[in-house]
NUMAR-578815 format. One record per residue (C-alpha): z, x, y; residue number from 1. Coordinates in nm, 4 decimals, decimal comma. Example, Ala and Ser with C-alpha at 12.3 -4.5 7.8 and 13.67 -1.06 7.14 Angstrom:
! residues 2
<c3 = 0,7800 | c1 = 1,2300 | c2 = -0,4500 | num = 1>
<c3 = 0,7140 | c1 = 1,3670 | c2 = -0,1060 | num = 2>
END
This chain:
! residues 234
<c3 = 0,0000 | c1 = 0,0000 | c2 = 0,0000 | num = 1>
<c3 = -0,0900 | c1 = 0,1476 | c2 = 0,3563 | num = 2>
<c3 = 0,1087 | c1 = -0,0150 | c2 = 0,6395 | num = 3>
<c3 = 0,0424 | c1 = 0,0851 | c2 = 0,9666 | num = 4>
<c3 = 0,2543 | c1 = 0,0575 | c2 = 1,2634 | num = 5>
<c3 = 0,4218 | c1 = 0,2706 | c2 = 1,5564 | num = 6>
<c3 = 0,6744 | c1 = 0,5472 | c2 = 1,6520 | num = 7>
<c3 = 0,6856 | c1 = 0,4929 | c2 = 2,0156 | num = 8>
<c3 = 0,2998 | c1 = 0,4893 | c2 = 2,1354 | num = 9>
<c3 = 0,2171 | c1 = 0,6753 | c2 = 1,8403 | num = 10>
<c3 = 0,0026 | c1 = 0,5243 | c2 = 1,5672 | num = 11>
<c3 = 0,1383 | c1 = 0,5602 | c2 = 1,2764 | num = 12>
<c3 = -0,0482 | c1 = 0,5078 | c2 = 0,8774 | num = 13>
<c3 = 0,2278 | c1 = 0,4835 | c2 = 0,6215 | num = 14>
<c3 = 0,1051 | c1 = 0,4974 | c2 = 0,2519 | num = 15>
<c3 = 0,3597 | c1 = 0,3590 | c2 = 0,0124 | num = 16>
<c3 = 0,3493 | c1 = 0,4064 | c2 = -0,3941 | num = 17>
<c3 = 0,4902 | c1 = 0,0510 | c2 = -0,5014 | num = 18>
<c3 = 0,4680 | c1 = 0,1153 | c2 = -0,9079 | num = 19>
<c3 = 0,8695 | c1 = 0,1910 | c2 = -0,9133 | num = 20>
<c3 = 0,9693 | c1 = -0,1014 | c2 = -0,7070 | num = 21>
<c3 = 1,1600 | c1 = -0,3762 | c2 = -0,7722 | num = 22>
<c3 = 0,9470 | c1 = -0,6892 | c2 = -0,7376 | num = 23>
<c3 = 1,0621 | c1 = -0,8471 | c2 = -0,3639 | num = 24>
<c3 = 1,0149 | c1 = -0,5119 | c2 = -0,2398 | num = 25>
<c3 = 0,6318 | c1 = -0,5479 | c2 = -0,3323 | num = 26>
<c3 = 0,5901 | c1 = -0,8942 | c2 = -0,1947 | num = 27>
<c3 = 0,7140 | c1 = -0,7315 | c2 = 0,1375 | num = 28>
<c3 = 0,5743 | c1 = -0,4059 | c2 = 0,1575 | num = 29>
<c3 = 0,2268 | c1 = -0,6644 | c2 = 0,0929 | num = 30>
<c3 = 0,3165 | c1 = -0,8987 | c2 = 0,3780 | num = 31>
<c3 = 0,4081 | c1 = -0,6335 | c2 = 0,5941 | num = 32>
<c3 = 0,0242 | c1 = -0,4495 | c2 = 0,4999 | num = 33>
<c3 = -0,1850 | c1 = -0,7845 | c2 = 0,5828 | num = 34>
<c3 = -0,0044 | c1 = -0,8578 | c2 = 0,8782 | num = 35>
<c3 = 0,2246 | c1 = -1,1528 | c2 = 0,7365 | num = 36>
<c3 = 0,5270 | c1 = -1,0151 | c2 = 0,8738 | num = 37>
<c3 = 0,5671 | c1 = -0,7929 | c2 = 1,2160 | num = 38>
<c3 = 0,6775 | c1 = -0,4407 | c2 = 1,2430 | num = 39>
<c3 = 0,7936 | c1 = -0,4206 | c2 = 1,6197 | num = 40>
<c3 = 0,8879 | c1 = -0,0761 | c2 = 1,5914 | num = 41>
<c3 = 1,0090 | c1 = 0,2275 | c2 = 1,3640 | num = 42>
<c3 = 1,1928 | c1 = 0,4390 | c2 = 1,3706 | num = 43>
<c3 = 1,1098 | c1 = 0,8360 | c2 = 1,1688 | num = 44>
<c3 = 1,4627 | c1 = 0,9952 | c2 = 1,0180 | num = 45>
<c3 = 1,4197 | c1 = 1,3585 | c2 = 0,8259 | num = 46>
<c3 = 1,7351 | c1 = 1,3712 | c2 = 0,5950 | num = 47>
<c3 = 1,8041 | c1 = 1,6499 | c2 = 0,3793 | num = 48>
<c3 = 1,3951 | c1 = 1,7571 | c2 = 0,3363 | num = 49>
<c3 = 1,3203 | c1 = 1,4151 | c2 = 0,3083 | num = 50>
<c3 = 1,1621 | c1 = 1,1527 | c2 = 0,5542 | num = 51>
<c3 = 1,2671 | c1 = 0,7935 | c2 = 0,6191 | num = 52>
<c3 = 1,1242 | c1 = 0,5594 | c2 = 0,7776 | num = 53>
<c3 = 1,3390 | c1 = 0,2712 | c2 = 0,9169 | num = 54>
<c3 = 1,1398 | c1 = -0,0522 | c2 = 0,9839 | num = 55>
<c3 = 1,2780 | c1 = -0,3246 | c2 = 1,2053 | num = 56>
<c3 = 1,0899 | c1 = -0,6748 | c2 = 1,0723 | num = 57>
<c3 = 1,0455 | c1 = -0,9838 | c2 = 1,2834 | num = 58>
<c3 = 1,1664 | c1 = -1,2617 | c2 = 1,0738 | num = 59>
<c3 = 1,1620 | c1 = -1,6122 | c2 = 1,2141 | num = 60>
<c3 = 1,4213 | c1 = -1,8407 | c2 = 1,1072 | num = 61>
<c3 = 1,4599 | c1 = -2,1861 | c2 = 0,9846 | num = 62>
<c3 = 1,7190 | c1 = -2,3800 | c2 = 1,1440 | num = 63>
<c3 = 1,9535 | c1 = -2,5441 | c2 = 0,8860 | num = 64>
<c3 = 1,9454 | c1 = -2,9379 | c2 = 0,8841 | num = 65>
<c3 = 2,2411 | c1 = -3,1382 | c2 = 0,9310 | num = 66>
<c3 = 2,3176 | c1 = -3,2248 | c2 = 0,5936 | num = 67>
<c3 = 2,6894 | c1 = -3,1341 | c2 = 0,4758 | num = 68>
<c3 = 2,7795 | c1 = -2,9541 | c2 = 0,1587 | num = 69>
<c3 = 3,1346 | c1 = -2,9288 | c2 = 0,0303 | num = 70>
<c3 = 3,2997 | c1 = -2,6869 | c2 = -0,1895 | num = 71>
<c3 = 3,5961 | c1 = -2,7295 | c2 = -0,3637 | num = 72>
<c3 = 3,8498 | c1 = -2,5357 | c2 = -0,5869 | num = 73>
<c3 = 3,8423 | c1 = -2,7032 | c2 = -0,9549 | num = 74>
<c3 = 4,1884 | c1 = -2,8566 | c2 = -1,0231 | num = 75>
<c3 = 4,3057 | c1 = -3,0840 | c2 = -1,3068 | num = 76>
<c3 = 4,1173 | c1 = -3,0151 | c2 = -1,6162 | num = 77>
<c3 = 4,0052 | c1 = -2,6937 | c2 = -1,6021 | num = 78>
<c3 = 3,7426 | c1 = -2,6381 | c2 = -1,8514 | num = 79>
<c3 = 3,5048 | c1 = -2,4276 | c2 = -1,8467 | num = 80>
<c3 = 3,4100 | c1 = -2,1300 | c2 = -1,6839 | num = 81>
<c3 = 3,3336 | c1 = -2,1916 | c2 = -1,2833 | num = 82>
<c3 = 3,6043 | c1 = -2,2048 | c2 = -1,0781 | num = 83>
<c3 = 3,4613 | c1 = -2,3942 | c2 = -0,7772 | num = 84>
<c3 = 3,2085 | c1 = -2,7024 | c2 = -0,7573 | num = 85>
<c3 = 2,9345 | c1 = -2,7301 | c2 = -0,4367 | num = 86>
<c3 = 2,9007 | c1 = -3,0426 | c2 = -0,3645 | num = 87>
<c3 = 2,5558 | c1 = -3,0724 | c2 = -0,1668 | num = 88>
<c3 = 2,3728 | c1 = -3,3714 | c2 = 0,0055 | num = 89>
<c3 = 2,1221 | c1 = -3,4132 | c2 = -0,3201 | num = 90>
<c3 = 2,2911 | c1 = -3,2339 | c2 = -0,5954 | num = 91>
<c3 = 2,5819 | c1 = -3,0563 | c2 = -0,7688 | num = 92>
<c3 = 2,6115 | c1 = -2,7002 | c2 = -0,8338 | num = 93>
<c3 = 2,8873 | c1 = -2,5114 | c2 = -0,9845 | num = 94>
<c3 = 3,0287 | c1 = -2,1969 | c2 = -0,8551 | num = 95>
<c3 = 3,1366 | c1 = -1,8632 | c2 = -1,0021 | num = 96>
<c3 = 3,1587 | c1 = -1,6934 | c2 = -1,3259 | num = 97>
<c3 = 3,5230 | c1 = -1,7438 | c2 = -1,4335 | num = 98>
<c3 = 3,4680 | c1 = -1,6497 | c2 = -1,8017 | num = 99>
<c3 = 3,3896 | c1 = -1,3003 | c2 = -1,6843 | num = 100>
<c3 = 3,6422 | c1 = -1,2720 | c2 = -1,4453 | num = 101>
<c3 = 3,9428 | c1 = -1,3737 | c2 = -1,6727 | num = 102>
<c3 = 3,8064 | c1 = -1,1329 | c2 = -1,9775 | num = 103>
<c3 = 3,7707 | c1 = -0,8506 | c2 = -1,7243 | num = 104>
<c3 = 4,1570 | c1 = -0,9050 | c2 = -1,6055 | num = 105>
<c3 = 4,3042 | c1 = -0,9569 | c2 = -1,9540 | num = 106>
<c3 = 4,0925 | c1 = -0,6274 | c2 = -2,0413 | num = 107>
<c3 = 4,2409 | c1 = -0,4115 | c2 = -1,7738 | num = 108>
<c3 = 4,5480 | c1 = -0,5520 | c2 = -1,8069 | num = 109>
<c3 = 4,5423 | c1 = -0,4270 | c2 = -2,1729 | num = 110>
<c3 = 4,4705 | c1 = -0,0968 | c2 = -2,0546 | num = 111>
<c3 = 4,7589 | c1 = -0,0700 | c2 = -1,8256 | num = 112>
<c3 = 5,0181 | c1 = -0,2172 | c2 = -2,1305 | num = 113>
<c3 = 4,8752 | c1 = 0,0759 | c2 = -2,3483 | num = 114>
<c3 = 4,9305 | c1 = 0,3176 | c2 = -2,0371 | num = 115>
<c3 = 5,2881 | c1 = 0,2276 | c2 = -2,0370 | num = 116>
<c3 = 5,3366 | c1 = 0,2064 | c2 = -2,4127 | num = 117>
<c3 = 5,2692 | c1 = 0,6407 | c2 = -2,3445 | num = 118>
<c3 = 5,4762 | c1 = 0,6322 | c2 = -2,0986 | num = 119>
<c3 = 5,7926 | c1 = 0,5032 | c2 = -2,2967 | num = 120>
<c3 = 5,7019 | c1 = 0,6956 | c2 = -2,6014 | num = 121>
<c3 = 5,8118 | c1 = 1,0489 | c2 = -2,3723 | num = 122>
<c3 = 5,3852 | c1 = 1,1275 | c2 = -2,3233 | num = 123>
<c3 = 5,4697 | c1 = 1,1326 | c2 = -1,9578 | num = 124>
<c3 = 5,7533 | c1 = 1,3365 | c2 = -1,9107 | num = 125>
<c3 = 5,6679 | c1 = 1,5796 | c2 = -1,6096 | num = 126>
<c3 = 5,3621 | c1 = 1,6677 | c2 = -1,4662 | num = 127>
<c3 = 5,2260 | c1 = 1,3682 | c2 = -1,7587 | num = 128>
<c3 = 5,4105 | c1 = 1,1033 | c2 = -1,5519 | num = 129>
<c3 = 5,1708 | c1 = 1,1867 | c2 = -1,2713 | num = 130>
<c3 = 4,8551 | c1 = 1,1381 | c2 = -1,4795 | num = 131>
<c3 = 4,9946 | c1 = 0,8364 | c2 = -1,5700 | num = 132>
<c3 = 5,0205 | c1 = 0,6707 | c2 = -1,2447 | num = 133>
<c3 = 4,7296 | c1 = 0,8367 | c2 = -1,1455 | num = 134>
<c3 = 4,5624 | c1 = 0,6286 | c2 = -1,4407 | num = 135>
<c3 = 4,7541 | c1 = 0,2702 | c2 = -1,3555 | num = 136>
<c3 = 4,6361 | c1 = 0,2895 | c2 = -1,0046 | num = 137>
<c3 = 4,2899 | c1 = 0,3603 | c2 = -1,1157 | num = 138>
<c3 = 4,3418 | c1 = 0,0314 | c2 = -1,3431 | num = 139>
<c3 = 4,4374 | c1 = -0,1607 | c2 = -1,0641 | num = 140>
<c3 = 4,1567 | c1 = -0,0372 | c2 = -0,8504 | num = 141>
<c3 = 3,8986 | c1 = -0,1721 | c2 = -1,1171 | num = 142>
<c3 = 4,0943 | c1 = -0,4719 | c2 = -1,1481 | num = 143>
<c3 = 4,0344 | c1 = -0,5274 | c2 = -0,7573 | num = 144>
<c3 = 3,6789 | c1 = -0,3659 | c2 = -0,7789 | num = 145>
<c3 = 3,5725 | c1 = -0,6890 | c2 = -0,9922 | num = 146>
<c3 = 3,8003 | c1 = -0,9540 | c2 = -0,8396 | num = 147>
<c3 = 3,6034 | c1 = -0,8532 | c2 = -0,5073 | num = 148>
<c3 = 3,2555 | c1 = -0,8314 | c2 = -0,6346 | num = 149>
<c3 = 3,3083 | c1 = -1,2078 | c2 = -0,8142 | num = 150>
<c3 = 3,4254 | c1 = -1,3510 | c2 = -0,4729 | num = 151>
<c3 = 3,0777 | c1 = -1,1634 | c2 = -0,3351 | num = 152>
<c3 = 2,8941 | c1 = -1,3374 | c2 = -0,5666 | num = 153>
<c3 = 3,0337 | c1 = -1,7118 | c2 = -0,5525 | num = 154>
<c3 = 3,0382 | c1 = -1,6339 | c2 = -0,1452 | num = 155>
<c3 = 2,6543 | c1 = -1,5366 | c2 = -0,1600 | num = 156>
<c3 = 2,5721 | c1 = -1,8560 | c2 = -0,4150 | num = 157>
<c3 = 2,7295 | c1 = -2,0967 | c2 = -0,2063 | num = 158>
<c3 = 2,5366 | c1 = -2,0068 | c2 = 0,1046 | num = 159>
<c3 = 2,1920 | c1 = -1,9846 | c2 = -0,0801 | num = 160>
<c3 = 2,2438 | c1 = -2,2948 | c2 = -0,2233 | num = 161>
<c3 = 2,3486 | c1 = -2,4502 | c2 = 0,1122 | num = 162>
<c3 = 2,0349 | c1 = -2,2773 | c2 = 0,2689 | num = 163>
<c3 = 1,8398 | c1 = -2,3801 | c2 = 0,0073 | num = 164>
<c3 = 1,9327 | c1 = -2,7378 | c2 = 0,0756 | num = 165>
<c3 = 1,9321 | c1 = -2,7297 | c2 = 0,4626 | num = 166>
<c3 = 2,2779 | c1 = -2,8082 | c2 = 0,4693 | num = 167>
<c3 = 2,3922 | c1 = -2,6877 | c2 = 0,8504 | num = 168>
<c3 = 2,7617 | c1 = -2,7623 | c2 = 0,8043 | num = 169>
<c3 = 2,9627 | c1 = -2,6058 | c2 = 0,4599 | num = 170>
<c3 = 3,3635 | c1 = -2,8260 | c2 = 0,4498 | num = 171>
<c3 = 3,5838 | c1 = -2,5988 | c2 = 0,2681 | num = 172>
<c3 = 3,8652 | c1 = -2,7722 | c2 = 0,0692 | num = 173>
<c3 = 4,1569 | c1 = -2,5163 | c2 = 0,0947 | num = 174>
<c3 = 4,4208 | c1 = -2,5681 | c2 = -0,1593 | num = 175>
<c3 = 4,7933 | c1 = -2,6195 | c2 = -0,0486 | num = 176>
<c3 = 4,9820 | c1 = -2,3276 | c2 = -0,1898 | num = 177>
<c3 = 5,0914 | c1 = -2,6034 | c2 = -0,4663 | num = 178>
<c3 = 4,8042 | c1 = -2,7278 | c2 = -0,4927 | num = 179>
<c3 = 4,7322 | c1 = -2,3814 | c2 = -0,6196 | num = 180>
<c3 = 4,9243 | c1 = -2,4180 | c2 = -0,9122 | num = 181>
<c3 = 4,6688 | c1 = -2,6474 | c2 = -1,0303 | num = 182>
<c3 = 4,3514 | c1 = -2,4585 | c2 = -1,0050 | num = 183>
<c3 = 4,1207 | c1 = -2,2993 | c2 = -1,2367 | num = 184>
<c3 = 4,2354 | c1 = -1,9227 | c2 = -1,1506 | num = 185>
<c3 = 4,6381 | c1 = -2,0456 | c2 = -1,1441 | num = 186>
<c3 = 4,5167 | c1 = -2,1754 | c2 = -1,5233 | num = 187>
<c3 = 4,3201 | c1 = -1,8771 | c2 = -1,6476 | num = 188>
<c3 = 4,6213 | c1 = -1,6527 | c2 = -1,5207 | num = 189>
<c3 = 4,3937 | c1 = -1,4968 | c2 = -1,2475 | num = 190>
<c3 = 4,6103 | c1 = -1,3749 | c2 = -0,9490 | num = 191>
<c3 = 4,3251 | c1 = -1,4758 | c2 = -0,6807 | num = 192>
<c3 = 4,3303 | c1 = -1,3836 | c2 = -0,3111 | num = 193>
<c3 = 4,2639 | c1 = -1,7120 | c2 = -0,1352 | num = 194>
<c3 = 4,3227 | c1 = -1,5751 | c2 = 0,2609 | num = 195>
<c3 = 4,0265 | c1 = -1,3206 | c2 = 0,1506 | num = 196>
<c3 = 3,8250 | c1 = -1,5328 | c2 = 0,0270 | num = 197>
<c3 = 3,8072 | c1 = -1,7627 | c2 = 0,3045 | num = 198>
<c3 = 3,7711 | c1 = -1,4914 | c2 = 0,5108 | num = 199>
<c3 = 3,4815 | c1 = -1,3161 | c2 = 0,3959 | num = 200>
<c3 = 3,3551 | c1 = -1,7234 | c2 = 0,3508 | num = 201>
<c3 = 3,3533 | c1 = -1,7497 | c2 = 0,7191 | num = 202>
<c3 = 3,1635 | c1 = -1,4148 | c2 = 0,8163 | num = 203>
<c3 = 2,8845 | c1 = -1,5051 | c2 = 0,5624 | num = 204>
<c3 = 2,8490 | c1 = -1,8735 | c2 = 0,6863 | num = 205>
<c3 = 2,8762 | c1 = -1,7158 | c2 = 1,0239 | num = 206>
<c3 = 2,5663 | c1 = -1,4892 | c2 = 0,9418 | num = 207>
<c3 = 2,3313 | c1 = -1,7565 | c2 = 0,7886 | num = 208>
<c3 = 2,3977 | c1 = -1,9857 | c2 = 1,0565 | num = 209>
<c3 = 2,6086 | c1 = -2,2228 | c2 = 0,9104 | num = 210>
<c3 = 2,9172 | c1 = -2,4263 | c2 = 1,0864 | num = 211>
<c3 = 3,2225 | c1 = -2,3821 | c2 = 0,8483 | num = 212>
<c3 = 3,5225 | c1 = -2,6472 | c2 = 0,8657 | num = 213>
<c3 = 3,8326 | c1 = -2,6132 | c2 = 0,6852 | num = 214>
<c3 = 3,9903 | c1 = -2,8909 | c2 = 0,5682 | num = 215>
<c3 = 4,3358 | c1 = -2,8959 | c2 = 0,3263 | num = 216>
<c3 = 4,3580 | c1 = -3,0150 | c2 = -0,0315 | num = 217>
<c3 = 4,6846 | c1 = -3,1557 | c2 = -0,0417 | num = 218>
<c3 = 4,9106 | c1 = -3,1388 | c2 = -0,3694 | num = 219>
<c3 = 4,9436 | c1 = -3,5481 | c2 = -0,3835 | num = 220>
<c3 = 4,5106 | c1 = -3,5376 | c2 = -0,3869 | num = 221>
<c3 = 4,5297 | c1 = -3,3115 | c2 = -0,6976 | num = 222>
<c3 = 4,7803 | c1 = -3,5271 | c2 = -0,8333 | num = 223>
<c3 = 4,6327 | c1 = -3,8846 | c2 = -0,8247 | num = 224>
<c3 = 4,2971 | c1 = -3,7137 | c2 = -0,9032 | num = 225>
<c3 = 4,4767 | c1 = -3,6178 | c2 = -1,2313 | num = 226>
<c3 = 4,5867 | c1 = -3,9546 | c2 = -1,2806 | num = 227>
<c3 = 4,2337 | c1 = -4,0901 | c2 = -1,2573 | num = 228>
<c3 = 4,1289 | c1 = -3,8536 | c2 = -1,5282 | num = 229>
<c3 = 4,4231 | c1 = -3,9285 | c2 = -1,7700 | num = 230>
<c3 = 4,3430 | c1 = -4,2567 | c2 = -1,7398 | num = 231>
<c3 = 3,9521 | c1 = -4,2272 | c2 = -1,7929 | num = 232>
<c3 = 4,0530 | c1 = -4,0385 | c2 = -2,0642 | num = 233>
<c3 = 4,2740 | c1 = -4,3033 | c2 = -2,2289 | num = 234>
END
């Protein structure tokens, strides 16, 4: 592919071997070459022998319709392995890939028993102690590596599926801290960080142009929506 734009006034021709790419790479490196998408300007970088070019694309955006999608923490029954539901003007889409995220806790979890089972059979006496904390903390990170690259993923899902839909306006339904207690991670055993993850919510609605409002699930709505299942059940 030869794309040809600009450093400064100079022309530039920029010929680009695409075998090795992944696949939305090619369809825009292709757009870019037949003019589909702009290249305002460039900018040339050498880095360590090497030279990088830096392209700034025009994009235009799609405003978001007013449609509302709502996303809520599962409570009650608890089966099955998403942890939130989307509720959107058209459909329903499920949220999150709990089964992974509880067998990747228990895992680590297991690790950090056996550390201690060394530890309390005299392996870590002295200057073993410290590799032993060394290797608990390292545990832990990995524990909070995952936990943080699941809440990127359901974050990233909820907004495509939101943009997907049009859906300008995303209500969050943040549990009560006992309402908590009833929730798919509170069920699995899954110590989740619910501050964070309405935090990092915010700053990706904020970036796709989407109007986030909070609103509270209360303990008593968890309740009587238990009470409607027991009795649909009976």
């Amino acid at each position: 592919v030869s794309i040809r734009g600009y450093i400064g006034e100079a022309p530039l021709v920029c010929k680009i071997r695409t075998g090795a790419l992944p696949a939305r790479w090619k369809v825009l490196l292709h757009a870019l070459a037949s003019g589909e998408r702009k290249i305002p300007d460039g900018l040339l970088i050498e880095k360590d022998g090497s030279w990088y070019w830096h392209l700034s694309i025009e994009e235009e955006s799609t405003p978001l319709g007013p449609g509302e999608a709502t996303l809520t923490p599962k409570v009650g029954d608890c089966r099955g392995s998403r942890p939130f539901v989307l509720t959107l003007t058209t459909r329903t889409w499920c949220i999150g890939d709990g089964n992974y995220l509880a067998a990747q806790m228990r895992r680590y979890e297991t690790l950090i028993k056996q550390i201690g089972h060394r530890y309390r059979q005299r392996q870590g006496a002295g200057h073993g102690r410290q590799k032993i904390d060394a290797a608990v903390i390292k545990r832990r990170q990995q524990q909070r590596n995952v936990v943080a690259e699941v809440r990127r993923r359901m974050i990233a899902d909820t907004v495509r599926q939101c943009v997907r839909d049009g859906c300008g306006v995303l209500i969050y339904r943040e549990p009560s801290l006992p309402a908590r207690t009833k929730t798919w991670f509170a069920k699995a055993g899954v110590d989740w960080d619910w501050t964070k993850f309405v935090g990092d919510l915010r700053n990706a609605c904020q970036r796709a142009g989407i109007e986030l409002r909070i609103k509270a699930l209360a303990f008593k709505e968890v309740l009587d929506y238990e009470r409607e299942q027991a009795a649909v059940a009976v």
